[in-house]
N, C-alpha and C positions, 0 to 999 in steps of 0.2 A: 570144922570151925567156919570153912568159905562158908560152905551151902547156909550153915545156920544166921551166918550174917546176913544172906543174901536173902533170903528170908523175913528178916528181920527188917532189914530198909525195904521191901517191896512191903509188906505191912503196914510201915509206918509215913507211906508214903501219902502226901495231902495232892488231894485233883487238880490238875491243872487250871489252872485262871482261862478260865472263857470257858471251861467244862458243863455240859447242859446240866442244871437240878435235878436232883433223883427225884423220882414222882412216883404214886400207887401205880401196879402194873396193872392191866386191861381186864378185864373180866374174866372171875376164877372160870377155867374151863372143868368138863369133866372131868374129876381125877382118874376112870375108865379112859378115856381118849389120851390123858397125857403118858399115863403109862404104858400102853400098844404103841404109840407112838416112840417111846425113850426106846421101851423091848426090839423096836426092829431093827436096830442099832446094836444093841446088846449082842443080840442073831447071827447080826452080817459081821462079828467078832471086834467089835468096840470095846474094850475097857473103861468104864464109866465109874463115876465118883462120886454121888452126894456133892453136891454145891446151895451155896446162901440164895436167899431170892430176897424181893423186894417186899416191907411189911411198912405200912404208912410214912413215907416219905424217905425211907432210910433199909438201910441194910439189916438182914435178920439176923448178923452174925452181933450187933447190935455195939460194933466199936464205933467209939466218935471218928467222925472224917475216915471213913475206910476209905481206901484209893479205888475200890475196884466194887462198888454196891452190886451186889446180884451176881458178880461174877466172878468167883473164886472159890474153890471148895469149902468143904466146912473144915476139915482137917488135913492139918499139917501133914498125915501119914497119907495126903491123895492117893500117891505112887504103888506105893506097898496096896493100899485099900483098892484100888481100882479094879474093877470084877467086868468077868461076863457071865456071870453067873446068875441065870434069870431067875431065879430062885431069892439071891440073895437082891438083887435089883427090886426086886418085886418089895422085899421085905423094909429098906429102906423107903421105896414110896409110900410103902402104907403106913409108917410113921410118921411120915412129912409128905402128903400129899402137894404141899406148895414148892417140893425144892425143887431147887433146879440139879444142873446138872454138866459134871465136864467129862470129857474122854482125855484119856493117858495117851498123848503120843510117843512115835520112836517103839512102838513095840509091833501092832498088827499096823499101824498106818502110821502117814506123817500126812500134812494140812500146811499147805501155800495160801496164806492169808493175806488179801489184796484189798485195795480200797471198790466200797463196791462198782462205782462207775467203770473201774479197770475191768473187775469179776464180772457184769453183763457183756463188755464190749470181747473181752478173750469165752466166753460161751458163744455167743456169734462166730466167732471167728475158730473156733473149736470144731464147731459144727459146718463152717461151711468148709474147712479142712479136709473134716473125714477123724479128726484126734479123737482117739476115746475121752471120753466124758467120762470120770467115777463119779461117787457121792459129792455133790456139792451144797454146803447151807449157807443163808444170809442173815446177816447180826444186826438185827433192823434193817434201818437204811446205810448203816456207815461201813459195812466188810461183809466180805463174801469167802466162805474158806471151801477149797478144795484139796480133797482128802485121795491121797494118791498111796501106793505103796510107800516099804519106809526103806530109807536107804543107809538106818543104825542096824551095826551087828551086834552079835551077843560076845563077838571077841575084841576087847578094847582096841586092839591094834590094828583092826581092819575098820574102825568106822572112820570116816573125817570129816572135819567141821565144813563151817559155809559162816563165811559172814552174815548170812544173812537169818541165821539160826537167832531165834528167839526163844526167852525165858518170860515165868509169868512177872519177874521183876522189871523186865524191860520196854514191856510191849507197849508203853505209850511215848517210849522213846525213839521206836521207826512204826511211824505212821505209812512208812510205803509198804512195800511188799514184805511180809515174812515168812521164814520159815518152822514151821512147829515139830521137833523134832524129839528125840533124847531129853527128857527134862521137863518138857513144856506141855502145855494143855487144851482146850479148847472147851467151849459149853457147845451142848449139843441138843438138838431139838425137843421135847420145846419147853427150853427156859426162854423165860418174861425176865425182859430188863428195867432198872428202875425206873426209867423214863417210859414205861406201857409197851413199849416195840419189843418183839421176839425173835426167838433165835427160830428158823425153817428150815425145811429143805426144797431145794430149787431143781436137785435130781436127787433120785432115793439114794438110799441109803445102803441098799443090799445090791447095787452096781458093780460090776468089778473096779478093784483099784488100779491104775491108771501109773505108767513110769513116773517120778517125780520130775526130769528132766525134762522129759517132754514137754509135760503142762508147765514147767518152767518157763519153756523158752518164749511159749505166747504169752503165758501173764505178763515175763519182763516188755515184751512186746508193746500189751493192750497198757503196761504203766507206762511205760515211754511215752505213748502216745497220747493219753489222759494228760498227762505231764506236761506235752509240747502244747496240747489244746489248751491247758490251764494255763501257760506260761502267756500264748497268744491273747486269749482275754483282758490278761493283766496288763500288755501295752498298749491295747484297742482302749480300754479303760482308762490307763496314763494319759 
């Protein structure tokens, strides 16, 4: 009864005030190019979903005021549906060449999803480390999610939470750092968002996955620091 509630208010949930308008998404590409592309995902053992894309100004899933245009699955049963199965992946794109598309976290990976000014400044700083890098994509200009091992088990009493664990009911309610784990979802390359801008990849896809700790400690790091920088502007401004 939780989950279906929860469910329930993330659906019916209306966009925040100062939210950018949904607009047509950028010119249809290949439907050949977007599927090799969704497939090497599929490959590197991603769980992927069928998700809504954007159809003249509005959401294809075709509710008034959807809270989430272009990005949310199409069905309720994401979880259960989520495949790597190239066969069956193939076959949803060929009846919906425009959809988009999410992966199931908490099974083969989990996704540290950071603002993206954080997400460029913790890849610098990744790399001038020596940190492994996994698959990393960016959601326009506004996130950047990096897709590490997962650190849910398959025996309930051995996983443990994180405050910083996010649901797709919550995710506009921490704009900082989250975590994509048990539950939660992600759109994966290349869905087009209402507003023309798309979801990429910034390192492939078929990378190894990467401790989640690890790339923790820098993203908290590079948000800190985005954070301290943001904070200083606003009294230079004052």
């Amino acid at each position: 009864m939780e989950s279906a509630s929860r469910r329930s208010s993330w659906w019916r949930r209306r966009p925040a005030l100062g939210a950018r308008p949904a607009a047509p998404a950028g010119g249809v590409a290949d439907p050949a190019s977007r599927l090799e592309q969704l497939l090497r995902a599929v490959r590197a053992g991603f769980p992927v979903a069928p998700a809504a894309h954007a159809v003249d100004y509005r959401c294809s899933c075709d509710r008034v005021g959807c809270p989430a245009p272009a990005q949310h699955p199409l069905s309720f049963a994401w979880q259960s549906q989520s495949s790597v199965d190239v066969e069956q992946v193939s076959r949803w794109m060929g009846r919906d060449p425009d959809a988009n598309a999410v992966t199931a976290t908490g099974r083969s990976h989990d996704v540290l999803d950071v603002p993206a000014e954080a997400g460029r400044l913790a890849l610098e700083q990744m790399d001038a480390l020596g940190v492994a890098v996994g698959p990393v994509a960016a959601v326009g200009d506004d996130r950047y999610l990096f897709f590490t091992t997962s650190r849910s088990a398959l025996d309930e009493d051995e996983w443990w939470t994180s405050e910083l664990d996010t649901s797709p009911e919550d995710v506009t309610e921490h704009p900082g750092l989250r975590w994509h784990t048990r539950g939660s979802y992600v759109l994966l390359p290349p869905s087009r968002l209402a507003d023309g801008s798309t979801v990429s990849w910034v390192r492939d896809p078929d990378r190894p996955l990467p401790d989640p700790l690890r790339v923790l400690d820098v993203l908290t790091d590079a948000c800190t620091a985005v954070g301290a920088v943001a904070l200083g502007e606003h009294w230079l401004i004052g």
